[in-house]
SERO-4910 file (N, C-alpha, C, O; in steps of 0.05 Angstrom, whole numbers):
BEGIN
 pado doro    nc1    nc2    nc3   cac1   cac2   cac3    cc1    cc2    cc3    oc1    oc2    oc3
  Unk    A  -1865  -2204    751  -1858  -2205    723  -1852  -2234    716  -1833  -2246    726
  Unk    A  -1870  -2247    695  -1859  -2269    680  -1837  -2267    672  -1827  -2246    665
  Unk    A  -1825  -2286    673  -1796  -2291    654  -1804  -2316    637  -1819  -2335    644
  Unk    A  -1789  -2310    611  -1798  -2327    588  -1780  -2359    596  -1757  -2363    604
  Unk    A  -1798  -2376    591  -1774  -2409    596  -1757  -2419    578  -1741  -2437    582
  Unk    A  -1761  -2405    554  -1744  -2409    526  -1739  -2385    515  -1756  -2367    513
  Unk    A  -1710  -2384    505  -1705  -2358    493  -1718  -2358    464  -1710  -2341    448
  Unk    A  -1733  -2374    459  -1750  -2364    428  -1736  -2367    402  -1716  -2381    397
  Unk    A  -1749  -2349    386  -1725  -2347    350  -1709  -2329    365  -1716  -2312    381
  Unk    A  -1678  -2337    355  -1655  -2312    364  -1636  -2322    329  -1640  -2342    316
  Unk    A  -1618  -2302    325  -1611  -2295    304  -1582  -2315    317  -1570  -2308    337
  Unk    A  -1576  -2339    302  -1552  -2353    304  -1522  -2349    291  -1522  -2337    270
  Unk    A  -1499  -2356    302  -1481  -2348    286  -1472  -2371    269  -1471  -2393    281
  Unk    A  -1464  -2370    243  -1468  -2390    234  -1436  -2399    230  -1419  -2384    223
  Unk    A  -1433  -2426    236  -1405  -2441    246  -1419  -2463    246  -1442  -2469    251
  Unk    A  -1388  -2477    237  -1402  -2525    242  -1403  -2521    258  -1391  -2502    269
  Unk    A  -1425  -2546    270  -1434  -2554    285  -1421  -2582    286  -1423  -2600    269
  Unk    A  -1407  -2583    313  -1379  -2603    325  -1399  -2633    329  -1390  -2655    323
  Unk    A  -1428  -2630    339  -1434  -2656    351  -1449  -2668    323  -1453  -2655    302
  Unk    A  -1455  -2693    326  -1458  -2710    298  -1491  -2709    309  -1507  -2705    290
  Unk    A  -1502  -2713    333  -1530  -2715    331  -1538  -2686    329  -1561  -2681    333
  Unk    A  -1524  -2667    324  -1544  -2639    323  -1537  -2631    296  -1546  -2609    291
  Unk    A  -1522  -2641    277  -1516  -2637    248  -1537  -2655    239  -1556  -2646    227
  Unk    A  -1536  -2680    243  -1568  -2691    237  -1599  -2682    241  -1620  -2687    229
  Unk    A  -1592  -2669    262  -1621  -2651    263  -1629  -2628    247  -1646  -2627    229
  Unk    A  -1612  -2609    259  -1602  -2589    237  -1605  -2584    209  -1612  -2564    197
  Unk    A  -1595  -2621    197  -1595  -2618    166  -1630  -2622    156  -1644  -2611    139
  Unk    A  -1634  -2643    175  -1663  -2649    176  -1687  -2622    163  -1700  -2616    144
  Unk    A  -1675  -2604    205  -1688  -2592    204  -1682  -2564    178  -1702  -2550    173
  Unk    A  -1662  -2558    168  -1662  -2538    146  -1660  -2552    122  -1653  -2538    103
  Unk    A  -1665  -2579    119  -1666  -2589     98  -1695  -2590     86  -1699  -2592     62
  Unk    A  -1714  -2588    102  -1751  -2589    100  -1753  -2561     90  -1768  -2553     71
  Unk    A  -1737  -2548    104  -1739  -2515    104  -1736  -2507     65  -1753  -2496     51
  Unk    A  -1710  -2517     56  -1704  -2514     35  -1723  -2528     13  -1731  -2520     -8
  Unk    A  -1727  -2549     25  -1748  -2562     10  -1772  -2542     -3  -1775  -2535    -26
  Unk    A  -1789  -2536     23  -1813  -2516     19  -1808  -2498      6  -1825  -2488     -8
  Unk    A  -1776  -2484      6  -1771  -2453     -6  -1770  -2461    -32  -1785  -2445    -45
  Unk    A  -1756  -2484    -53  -1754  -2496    -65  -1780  -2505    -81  -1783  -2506   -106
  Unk    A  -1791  -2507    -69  -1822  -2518    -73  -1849  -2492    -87  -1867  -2490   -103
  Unk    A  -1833  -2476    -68  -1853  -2446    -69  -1843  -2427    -99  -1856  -2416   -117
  Unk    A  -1818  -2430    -93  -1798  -2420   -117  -1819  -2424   -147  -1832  -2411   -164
  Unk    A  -1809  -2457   -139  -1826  -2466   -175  -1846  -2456   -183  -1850  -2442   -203
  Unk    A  -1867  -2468   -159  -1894  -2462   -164  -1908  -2430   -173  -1928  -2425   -186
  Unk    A  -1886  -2412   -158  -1899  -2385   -154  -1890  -2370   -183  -1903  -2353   -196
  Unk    A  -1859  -2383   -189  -1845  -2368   -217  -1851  -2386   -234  -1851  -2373   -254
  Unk    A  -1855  -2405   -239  -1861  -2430   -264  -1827  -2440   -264  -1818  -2446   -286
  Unk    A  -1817  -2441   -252  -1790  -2447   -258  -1777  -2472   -258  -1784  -2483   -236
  Unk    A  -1760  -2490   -273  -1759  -2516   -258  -1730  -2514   -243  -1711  -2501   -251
  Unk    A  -1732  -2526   -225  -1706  -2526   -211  -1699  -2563   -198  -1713  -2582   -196
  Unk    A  -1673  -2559   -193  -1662  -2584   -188  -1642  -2576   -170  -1629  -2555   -173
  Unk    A  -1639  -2599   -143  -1625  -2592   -118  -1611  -2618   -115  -1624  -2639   -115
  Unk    A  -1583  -2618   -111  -1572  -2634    -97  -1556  -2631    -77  -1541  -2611    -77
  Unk    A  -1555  -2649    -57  -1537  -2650    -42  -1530  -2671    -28  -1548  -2687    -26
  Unk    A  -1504  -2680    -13  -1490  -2715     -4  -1491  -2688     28  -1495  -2664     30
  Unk    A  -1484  -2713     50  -1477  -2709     77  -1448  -2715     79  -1433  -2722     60
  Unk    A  -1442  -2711    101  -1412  -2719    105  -1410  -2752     97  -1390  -2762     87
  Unk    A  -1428  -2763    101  -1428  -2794    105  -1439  -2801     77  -1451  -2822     75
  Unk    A  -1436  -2786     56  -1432  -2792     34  -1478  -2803     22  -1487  -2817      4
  Unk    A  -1490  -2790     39  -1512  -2798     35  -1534  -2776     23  -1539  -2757     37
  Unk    A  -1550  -2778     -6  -1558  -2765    -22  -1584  -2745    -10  -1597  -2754      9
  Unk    A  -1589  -2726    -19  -1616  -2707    -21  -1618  -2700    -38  -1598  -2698    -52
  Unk    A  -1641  -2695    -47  -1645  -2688    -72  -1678  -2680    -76  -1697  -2689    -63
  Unk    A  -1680  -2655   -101  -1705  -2638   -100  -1706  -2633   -133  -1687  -2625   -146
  Unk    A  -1729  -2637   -144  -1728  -2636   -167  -1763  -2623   -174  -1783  -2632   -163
  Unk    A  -1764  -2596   -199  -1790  -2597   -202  -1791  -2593   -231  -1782  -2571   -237
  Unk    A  -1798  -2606   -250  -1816  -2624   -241  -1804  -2660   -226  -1818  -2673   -209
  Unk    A  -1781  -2669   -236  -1761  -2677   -229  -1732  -2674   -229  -1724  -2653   -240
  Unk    A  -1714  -2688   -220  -1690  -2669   -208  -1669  -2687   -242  -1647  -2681   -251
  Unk    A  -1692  -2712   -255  -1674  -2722   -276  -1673  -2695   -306  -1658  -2683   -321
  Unk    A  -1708  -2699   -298  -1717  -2678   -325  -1696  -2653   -325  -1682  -2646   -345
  Unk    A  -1695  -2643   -304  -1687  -2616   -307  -1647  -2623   -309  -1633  -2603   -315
  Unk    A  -1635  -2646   -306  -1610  -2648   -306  -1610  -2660   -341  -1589  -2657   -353
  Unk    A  -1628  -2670   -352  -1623  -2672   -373  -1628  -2643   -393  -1612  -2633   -409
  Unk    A  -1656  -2634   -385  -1647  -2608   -398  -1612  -2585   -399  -1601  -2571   -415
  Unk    A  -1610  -2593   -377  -1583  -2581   -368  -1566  -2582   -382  -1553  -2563   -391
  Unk    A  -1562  -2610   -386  -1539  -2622   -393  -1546  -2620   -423  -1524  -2617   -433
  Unk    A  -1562  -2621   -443  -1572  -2623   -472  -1571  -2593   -473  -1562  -2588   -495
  Unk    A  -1575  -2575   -462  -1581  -2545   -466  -1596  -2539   -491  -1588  -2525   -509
  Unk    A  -1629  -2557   -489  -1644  -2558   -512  -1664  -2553   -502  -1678  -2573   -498
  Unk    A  -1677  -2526   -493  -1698  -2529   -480  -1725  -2526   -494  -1746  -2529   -482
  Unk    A  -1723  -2523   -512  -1751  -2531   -535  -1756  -2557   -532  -1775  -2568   -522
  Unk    A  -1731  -2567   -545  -1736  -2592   -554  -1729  -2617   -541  -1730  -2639   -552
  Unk    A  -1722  -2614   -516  -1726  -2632   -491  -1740  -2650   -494  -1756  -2644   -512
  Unk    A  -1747  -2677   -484  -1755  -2701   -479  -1778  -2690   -460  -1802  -2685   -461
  Unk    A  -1758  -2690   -441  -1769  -2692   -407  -1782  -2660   -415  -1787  -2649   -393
  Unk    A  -1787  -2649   -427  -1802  -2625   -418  -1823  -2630   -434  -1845  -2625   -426
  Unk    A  -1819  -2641   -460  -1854  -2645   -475  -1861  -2676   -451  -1885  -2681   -452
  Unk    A  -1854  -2686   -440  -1857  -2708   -425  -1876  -2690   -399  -1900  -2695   -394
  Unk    A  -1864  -2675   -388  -1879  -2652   -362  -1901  -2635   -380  -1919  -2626   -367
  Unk    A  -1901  -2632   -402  -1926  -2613   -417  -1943  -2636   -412  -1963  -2631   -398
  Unk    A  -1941  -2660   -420  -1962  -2687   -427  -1973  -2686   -406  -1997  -2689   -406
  Unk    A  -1958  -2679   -378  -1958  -2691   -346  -1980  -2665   -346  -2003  -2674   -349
  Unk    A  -1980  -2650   -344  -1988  -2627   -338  -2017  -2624   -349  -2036  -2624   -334
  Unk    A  -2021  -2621   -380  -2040  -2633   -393  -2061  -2652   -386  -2085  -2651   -387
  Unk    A  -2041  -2674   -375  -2062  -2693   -362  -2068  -2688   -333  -2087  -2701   -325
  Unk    A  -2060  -2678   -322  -2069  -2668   -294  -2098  -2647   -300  -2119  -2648   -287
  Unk    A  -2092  -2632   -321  -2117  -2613   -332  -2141  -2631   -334  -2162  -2628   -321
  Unk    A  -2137  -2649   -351  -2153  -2666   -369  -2178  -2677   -345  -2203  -2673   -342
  Unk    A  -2156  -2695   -330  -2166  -2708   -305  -2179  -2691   -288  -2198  -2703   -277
  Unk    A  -2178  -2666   -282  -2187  -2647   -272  -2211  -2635   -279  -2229  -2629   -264
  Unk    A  -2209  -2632   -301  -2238  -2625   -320  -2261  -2640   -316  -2284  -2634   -311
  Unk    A  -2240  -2676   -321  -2265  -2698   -315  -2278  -2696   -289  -2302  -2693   -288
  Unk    A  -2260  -2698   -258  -2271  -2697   -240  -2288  -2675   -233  -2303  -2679   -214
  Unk    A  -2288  -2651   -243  -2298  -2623   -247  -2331  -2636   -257  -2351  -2635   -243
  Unk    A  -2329  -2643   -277  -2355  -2653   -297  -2375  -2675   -289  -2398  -2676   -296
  Unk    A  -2361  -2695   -269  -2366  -2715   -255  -2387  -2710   -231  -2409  -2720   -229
  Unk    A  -2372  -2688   -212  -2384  -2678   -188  -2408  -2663   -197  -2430  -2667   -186
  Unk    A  -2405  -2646   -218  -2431  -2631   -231  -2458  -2648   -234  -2482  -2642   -231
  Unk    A  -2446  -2666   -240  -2471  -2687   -257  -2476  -2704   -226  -2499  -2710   -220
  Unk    A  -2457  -2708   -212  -2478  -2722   -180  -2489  -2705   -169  -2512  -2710   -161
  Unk    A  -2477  -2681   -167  -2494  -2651   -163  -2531  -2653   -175  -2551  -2658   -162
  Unk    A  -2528  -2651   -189  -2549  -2651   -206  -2566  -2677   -201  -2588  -2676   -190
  Unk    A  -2559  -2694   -208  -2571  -2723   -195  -2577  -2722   -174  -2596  -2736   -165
  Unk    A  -2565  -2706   -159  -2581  -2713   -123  -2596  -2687   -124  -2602  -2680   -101
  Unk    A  -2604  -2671   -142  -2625  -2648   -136  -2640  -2671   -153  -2634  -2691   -140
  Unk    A  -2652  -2676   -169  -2669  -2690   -184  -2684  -2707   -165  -2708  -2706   -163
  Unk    A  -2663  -2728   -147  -2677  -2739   -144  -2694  -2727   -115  -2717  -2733   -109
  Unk    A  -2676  -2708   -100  -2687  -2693    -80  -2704  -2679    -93  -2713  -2666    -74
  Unk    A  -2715  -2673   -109  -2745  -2652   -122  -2758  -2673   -128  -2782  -2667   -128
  Unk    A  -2755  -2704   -137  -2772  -2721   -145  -2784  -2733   -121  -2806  -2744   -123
  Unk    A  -2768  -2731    -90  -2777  -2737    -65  -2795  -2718    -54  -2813  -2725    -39
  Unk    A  -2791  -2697    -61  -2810  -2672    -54  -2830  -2676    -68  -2852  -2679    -57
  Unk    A  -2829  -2677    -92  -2860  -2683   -101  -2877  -2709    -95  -2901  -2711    -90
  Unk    A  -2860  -2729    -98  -2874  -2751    -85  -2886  -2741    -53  -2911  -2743    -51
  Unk    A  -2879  -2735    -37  -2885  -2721    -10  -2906  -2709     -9  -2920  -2715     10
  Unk    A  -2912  -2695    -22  -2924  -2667    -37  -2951  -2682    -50  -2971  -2668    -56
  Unk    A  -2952  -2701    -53  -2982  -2713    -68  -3004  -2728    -36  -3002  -2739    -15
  Unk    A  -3020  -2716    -54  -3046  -2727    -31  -3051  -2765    -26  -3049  -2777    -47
  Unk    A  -3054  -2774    -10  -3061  -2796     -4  -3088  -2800    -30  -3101  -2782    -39
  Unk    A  -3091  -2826    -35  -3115  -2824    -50  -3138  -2821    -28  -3132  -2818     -5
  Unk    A  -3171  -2825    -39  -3184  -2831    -23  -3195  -2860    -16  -3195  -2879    -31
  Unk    A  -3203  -2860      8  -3203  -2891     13  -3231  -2915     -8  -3233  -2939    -13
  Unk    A  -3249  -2890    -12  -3273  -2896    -37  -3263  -2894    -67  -3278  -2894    -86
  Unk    A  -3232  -2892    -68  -3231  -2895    -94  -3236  -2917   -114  -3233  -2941   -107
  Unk    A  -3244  -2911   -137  -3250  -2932   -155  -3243  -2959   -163  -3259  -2975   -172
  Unk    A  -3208  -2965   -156  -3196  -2988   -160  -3202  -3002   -136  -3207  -3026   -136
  Unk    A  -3201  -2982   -107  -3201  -3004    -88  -3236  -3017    -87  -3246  -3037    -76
  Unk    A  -3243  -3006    -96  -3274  -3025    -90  -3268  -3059    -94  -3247  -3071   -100
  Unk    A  -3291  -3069    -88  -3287  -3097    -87  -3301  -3097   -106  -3314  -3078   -115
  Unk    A  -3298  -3130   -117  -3308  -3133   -146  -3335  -3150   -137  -3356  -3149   -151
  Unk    A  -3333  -3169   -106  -3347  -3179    -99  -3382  -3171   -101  -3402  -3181   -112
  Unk    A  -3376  -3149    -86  -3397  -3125    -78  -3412  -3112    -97  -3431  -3097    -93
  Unk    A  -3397  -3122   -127  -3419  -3103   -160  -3427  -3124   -164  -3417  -3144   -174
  Unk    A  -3458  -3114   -154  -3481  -3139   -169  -3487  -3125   -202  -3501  -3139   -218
  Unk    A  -3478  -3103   -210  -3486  -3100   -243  -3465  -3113   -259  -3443  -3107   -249
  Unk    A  -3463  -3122   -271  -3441  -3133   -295  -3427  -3109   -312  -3403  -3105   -317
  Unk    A  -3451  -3092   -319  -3448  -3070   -331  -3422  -3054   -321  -3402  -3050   -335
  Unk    A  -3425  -3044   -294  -3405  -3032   -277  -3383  -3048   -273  -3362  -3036   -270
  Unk    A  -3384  -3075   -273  -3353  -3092   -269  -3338  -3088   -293  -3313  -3088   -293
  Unk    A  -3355  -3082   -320  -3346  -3081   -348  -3330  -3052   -347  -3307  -3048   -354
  Unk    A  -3350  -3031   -336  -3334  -3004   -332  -3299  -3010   -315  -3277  -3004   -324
  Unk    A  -3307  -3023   -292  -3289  -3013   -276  -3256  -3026   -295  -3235  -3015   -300
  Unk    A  -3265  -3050   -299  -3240  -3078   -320  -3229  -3051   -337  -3205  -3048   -337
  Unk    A  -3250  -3028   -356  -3240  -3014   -374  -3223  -2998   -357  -3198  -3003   -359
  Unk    A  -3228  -2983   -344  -3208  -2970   -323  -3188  -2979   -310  -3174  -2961   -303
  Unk    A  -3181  -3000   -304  -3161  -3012   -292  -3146  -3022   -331  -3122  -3017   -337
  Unk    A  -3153  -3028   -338  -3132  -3036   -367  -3125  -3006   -380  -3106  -3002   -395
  Unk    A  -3145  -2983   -371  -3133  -2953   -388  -3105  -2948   -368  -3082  -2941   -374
  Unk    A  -3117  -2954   -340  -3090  -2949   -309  -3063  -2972   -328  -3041  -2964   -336
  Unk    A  -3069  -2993   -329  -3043  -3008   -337  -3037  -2993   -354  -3022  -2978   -342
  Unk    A  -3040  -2982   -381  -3030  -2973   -407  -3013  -2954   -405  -2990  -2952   -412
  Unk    A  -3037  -2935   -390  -3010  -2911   -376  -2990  -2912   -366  -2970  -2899   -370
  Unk    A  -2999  -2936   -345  -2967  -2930   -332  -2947  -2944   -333  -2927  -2942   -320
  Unk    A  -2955  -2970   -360  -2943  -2974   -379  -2922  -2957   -397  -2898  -2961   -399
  Unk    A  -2934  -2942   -407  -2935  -2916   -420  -2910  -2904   -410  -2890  -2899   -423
  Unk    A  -2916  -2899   -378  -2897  -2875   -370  -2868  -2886   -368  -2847  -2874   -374
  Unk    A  -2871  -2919   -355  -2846  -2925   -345  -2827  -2931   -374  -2803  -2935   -371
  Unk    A  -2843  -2930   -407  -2826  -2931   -418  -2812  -2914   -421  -2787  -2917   -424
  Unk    A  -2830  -2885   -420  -2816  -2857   -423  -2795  -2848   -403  -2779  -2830   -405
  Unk    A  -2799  -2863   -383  -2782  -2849   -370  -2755  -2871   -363  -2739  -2866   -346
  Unk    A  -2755  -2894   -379  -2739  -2910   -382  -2717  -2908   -400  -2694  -2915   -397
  Unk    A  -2733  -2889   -429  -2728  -2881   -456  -2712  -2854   -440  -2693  -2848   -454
  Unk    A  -2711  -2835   -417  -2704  -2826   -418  -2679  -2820   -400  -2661  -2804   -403
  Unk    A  -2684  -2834   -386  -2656  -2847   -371  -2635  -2859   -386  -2611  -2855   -380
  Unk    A  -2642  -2874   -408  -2623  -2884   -424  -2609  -2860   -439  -2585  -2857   -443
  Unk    A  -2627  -2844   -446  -2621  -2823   -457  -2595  -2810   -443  -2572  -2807   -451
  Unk    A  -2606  -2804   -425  -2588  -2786   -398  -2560  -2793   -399  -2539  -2780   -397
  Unk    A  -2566  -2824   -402  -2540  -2848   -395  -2514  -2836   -412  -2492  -2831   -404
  Unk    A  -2530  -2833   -444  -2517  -2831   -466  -2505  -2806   -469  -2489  -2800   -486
  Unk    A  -2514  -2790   -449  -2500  -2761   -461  -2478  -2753   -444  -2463  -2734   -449
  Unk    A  -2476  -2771   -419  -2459  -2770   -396  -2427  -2783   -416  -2405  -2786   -404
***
């Protein structure tokens, strides 16, 4: 039969604690504790709460949500409409939304930008090699007709126009893009 090496969680009786390094731990350690309960409290009921407390040695803790001032001035004003510090935490709050929305709107749009350009890599991928007898690569050396050098000059100035052409459109439309972001 195992025997356990630590007696585990056991139910304490609660009395000071005589030594000064285990009241320091202690406070530590149930002071985190209160913290989180504190923490959970607000968040789960909307509630604001404010915590204080000194040590024997006269040294502060303190827990405040949204802070431990806001909610002591509400306290103390007993104006809770018309509070400072609470249209001050609406603003706070508000802008946490606001900011949130943006980074929300932000990721969407890199989202989107990196499919674009990942479908614009796929199609580039996706196109055939030209052939090696194509029209532009010929040499100009090699056309003894004039006639045909005249053709080919027209074709290579229709190739500039276009793609002329395209990079404005798609310059015109990037800008575009720019503008609506």
């Amino acid at each position: 039969m195992n025997t356990k090496k630590t007696k585990g969680k056991q139910k304490i009786n609660i009395k000071k604690i005589e030594i000064s390094k285990d009241i320091l731990v202690t406070l530590s350690n149930r002071r985190n504790g209160i913290y989180t309960k504190l923490c959970e409290l607000s968040f789960l009921c909307g509630v604001h709460i404010a915590f204080l407390g000194y040590t024997d040695y006269g040294k502060p803790f303190t827990f405040g949500s949204p802070s431990l001032q806001a909610v002591a001035e509400r306290f103390l004003n007993s104006e809770a409409s018309s509070s400072s510090s609470l249209q001050q935490s609406l603003f706070t709050v508000h802008h946490k939304q606001n900011v949130q929305e943006l980074c929300t709107l932000y990721n969407n749009v890199v989202e989107q930008t990196r499919a674009k350009e990942v479908k614009a890599m796929k199609a580039a991928a996706s196109m055939e090699p030209f052939p090696e007898d194509a029209w532009w690569k010929m040499h100009m050396t090699k056309e003894q007709d004039q006639e045909e050098a005249k053709k080919l000059l027209d074709k290579f100035e229709g190739l500039y126009e276009k793609l002329c052409d395209e990079i404005d459109v798609r310059s015109q439309r990037r800008d575009a893009a720019r503008n609506d972001i």
